[in-house]
N, C-alpha and C positions, 0 to 999 in steps of 0.2 A: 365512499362512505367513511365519515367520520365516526371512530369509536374513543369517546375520553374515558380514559383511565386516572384514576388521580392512585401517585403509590405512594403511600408518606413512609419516606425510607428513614428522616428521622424529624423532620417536623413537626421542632420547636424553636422558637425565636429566641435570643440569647438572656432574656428576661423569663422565660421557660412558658411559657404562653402561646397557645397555639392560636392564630389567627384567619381568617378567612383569606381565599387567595386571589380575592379583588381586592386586598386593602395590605398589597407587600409594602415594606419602607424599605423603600429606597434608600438611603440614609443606612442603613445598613447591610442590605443586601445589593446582589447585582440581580436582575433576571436575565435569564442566559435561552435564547430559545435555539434547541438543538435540532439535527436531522440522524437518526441512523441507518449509515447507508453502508452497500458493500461493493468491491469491486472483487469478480469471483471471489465470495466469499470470504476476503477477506475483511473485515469490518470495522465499520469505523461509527465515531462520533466528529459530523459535524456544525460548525458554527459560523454563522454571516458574519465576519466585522466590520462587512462595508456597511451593512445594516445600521451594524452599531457600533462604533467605533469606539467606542469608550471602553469596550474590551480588553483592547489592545494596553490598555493601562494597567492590565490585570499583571499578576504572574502566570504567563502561559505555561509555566511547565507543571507549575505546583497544580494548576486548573485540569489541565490532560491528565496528570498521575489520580487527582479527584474523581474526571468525568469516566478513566478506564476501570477505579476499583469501583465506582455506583454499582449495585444488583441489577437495577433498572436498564446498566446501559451493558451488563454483559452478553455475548464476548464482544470484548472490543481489543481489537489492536492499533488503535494509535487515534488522534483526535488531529482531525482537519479545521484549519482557520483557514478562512476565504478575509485574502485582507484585499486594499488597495496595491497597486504599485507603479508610479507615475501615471502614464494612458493605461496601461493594461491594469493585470488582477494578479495576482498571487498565489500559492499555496506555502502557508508555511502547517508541518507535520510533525507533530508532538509523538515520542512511544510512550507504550504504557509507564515505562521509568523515568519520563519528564528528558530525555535527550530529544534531540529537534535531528531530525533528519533530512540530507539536504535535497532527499527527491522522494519519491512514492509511486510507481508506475497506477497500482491500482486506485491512490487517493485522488491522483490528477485527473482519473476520469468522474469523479465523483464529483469536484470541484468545477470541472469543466461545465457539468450538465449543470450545477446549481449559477454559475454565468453565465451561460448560455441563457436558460428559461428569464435569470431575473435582469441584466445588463448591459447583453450583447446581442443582437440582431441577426449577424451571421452566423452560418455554420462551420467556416474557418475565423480562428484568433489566434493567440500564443498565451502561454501563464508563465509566469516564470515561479519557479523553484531554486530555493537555494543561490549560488549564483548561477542558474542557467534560465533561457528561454527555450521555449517548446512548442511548436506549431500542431495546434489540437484540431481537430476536425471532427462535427459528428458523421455519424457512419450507419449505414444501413445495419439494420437488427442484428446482433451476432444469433438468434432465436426470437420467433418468435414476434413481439410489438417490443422486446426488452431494449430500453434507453439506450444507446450504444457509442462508445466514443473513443476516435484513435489518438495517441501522445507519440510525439517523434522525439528521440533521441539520439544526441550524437555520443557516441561512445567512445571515450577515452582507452587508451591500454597503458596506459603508465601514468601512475597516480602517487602521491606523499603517504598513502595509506598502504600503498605496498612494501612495505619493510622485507621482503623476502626476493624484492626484484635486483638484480647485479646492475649495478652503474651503467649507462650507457645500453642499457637494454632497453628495445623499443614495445616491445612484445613477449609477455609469458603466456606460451599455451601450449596445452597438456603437458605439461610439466609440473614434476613433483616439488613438495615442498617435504625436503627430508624430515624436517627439523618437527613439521606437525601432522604430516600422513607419510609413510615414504612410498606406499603402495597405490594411491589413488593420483589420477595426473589431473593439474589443476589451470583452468585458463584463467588467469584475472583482467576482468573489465570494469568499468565505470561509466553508468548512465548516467552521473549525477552521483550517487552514492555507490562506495565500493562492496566490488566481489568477487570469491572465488567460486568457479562451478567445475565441477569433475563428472565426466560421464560413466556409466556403472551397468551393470546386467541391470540386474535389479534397484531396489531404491530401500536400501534398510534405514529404516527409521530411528533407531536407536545409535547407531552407528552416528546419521545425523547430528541429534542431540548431542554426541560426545563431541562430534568437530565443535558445534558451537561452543558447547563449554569449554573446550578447550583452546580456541580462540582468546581468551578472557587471560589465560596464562601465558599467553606468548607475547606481551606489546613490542617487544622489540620487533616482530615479525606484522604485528598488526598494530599499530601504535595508536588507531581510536577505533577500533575494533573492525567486523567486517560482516557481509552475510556470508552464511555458505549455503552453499547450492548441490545436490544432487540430482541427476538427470540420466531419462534412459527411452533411447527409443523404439516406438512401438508401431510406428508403421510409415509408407513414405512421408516427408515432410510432415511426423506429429512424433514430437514428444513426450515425457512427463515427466513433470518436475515438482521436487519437492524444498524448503527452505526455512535454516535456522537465521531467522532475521534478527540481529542488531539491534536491540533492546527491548526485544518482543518476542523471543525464542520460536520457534516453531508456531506457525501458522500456514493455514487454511493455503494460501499462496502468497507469491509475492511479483507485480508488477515487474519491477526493475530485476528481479533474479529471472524472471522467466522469460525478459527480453535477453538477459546477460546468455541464459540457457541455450536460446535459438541463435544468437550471435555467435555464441561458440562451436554452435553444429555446424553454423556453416564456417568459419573458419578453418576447423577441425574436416570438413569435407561431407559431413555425414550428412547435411542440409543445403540444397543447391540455395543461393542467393536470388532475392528480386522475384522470389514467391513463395505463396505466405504457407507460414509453418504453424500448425496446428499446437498449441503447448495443452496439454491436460495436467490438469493441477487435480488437490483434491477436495476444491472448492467446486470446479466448472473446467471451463474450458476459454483461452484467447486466440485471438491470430495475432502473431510475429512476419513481419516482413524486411529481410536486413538487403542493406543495401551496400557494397564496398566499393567505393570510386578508386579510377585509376592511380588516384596519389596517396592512397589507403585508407583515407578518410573515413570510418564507419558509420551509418543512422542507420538504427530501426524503430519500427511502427509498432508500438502496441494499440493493439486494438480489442477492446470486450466490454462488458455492463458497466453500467453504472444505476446503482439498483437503491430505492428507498424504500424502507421498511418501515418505521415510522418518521413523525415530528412530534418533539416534547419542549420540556421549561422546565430549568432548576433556577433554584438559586445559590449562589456564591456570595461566601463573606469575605473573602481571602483566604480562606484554609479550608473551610468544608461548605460540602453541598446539602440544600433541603430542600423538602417540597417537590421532590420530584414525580412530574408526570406525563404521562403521553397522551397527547392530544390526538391525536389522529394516525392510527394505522392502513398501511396501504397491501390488502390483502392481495390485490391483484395480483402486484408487482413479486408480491414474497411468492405466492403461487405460480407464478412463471418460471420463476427462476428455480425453485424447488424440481419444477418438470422438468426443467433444462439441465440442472445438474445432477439428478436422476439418471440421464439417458446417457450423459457424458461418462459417470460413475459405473457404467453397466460395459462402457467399451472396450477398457482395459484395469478389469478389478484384479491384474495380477502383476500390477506396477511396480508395488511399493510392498514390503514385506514386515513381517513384527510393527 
């Protein structure tokens, strides 16, 4: 069922004249038609550029910092471009503060199902992010009929963003970083984009917050910043996790920290390897599946929704957005997922504290 909404958030043309919205000019607007979508609730604004390629001539960052502060598209945490790239497809991922990040666990499933439906044929491809490739698969329901889709990553343990790692060191895990917790022990990984996650009784939330911002004062320790991750578990192979994300502070979940999460449990031991770990976030729920070959090689699977809520159209002049509207809400979809993370929220509501 189609429901249009027209929301005129400021909808006037730069001659102050409001116009009918079959007769945009082109000539001075862009039309930009969006999706919003989430991956356990994390949420996003996305945008086709293979559709429309002329996008891409845009400023993507100034467009993302636009499409995140719109009423219409809140909450959003970060804005997905489906571009080309060579044979395959792409994600490139904007945060709310116009940084581009070089992976998104939760965005790449989002991206995945909108190439899959409109592109690609199979149910195995690869997308690349940033500079990596990622062998995506769709996947039986993680609930329900909900869209479902797995991202493999190989995970790095020593990265240029580690500024707290000693020379010639292969591996930091659970080990402190005096200098900006000395009490919490930290593994840092990298799926693509870096992180630290510490595992904890509890999950205090404000504690969170402070790493993050305290992140922001350390560069010589984190020289372009980093996620942090807290994590606790709550029953055989299932965690929860929570995360101050890199240009987006605190949100719902985060893809890449909740694979980071389960990578380090089994590192750390608390999580057997090569079956899958349950992460609860306080969006929903994934499956993580880490893999460690004999020559230490690490990949893991995320696996969870990829969910659409609505499809809209603004338009863009180069600086601001107008005429924004939703064309078409998909109640189903928000309804399922509402029930699914209902049920997930009810399993362990004594996770995360303050």
């Amino acid at each position: 069922m189609s429901d249009e909404i027209f929301i005129p958030l400021k909808g006037l043309f730069p001659n102050g004249n409001r116009r009918p919205h079959n007769n945009f000019d082109n000539q001075q607007f862009m039309i930009i038609d969006t999706i919003k979508c989430h991956g356990s609730g994390n949420r996003f604004v996305m945008v086709d550029a293979v559709a429309r390629p002329d996008i891409l001539a845009a400023d993507l960052a100034a467009l993302a910092r636009a499409l995140c502060a719109e009423p219409a598209m809140r909450p959003c945490d970060g804005v997905l471009y489906v571009v080309p790239s060579g044979t395959t497809y792409a994600m490139r991922m904007f945060n709310p503060d116009g940084s581009e990040a070089e992976m998104c666990g939760n965005g790449i499933r989002c991206v995945a199902r909108l190439v899959r439906e409109r592109y690609i044929d199979s149910d195995s491809f690869t997308l690349a992010s940033g500079r990596g490739l990622y062998p995506i698969s769709r996947s039986n329901p993680i609930f329900g009929s909900m869209p479902t889709f797995g991202a493999e990553m190989a995970i790095a343990t020593r990265s240029d963003d580690f500024g707290f790692m000693a020379a010639g060191c292969d591996r930091f895990t659970a080990t402190a970083i005096a200098e900006f917790d000395p009490a919490l022990r930290f593994t840092a990984l990298s799926p693509g984009n870096p992180h630290i996650v510490a595992c904890v009784e509890a999950i205090d939330m404000q504690l969170l917050a402070d790493l993050g911002e305290r992140v922001k004062r350390l560069p010589h320790l984190f020289p372009r910043g980093i996620n942090v991750s807290l994590y606790t578990p709550v029953a055989d192979q299932a965690i929860f996790a929570a995360t101050y994300e890199r240009g987006a502070g605190i949100t719902y979940s985060c893809g890449t920290a909740m694979t980071s999460c389960s990578t380090a449990a089994v590192l750390t031991g608390l999580c057997r390897p090569d079956t899958d770990i349950e992460v609860y976030n306080r969006g929903g729920m994934v499956r993580c599946r880490c893999h460690v070959a004999d020559d230490g090689a690490i990949a893991t699977r995320l696996t969870g929704n990829a969910t659409y809520e609505w499809t809209g159209r603004t338009m863009w002049d180069g600086s601001s957005l107008a005429d924004t509207r939703i064309t078409a809400t998909m109640h189903g979809e928000i309804a399922e997922y509402e029930q699914f993370a209902r049920a997930t929220a009810a399993k362990y509501p004594n996770a995360t504290c303050r």
